[in-house]
C-alpha positions as CSV (number, residue, x, y, z in Angstrom):
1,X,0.0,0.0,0.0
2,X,3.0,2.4,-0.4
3,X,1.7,5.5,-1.4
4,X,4.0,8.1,-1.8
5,X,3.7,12.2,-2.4
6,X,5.8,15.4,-2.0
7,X,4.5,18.4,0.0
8,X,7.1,21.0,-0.5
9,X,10.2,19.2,0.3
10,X,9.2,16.4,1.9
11,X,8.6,12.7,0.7
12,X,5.6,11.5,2.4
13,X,4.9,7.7,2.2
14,X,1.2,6.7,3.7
15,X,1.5,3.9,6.6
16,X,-2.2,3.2,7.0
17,X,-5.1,3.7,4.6
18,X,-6.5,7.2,3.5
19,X,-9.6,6.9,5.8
20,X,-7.7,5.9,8.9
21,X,-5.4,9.8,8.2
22,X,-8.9,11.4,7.2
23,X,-10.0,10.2,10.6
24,X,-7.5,11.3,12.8
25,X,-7.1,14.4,10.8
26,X,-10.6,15.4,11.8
27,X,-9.9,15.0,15.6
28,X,-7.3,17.9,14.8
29,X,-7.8,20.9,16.7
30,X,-8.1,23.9,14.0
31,X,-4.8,25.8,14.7
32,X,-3.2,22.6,14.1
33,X,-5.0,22.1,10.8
34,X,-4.0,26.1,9.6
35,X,-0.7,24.8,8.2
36,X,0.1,21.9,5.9
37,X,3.3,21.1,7.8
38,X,1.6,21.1,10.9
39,X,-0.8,18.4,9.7
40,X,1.8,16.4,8.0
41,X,4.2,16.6,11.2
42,X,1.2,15.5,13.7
43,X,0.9,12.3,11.1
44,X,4.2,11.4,11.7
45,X,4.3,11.6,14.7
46,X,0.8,9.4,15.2
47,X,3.0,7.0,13.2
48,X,0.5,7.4,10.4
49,X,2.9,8.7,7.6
50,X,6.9,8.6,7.4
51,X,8.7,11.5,6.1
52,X,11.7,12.2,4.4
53,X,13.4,15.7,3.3
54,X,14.2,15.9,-0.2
């Protein structure tokens, strides 16, 4: 299930199926859902998403 995007410069590579990020994307509070990079880092850290500069 390897998907992999860039955002920026960043490789992201999806652990876990789209609906399981959608989910706990939604639980986000707002100001952590302003920025792109904030999303992305709070995936990673949930262990939802590796990263990778490019």
């Amino acid at each position: 299930m390897a998907d992999t995007f860039t955002v920026g410069n960043l490789k992201v590579k999806k652990l876990v199926e789209q609906a399981q990020i959608d989910s706990f994307v939604v639980t986000l509070p707002a100001e952590k859902k302003a920025d792109v990079k904030d999303v992305i880092l709070a995936l990673h850290e949930e262990g939802l998403i590796e990263i990778e500069e490019i």
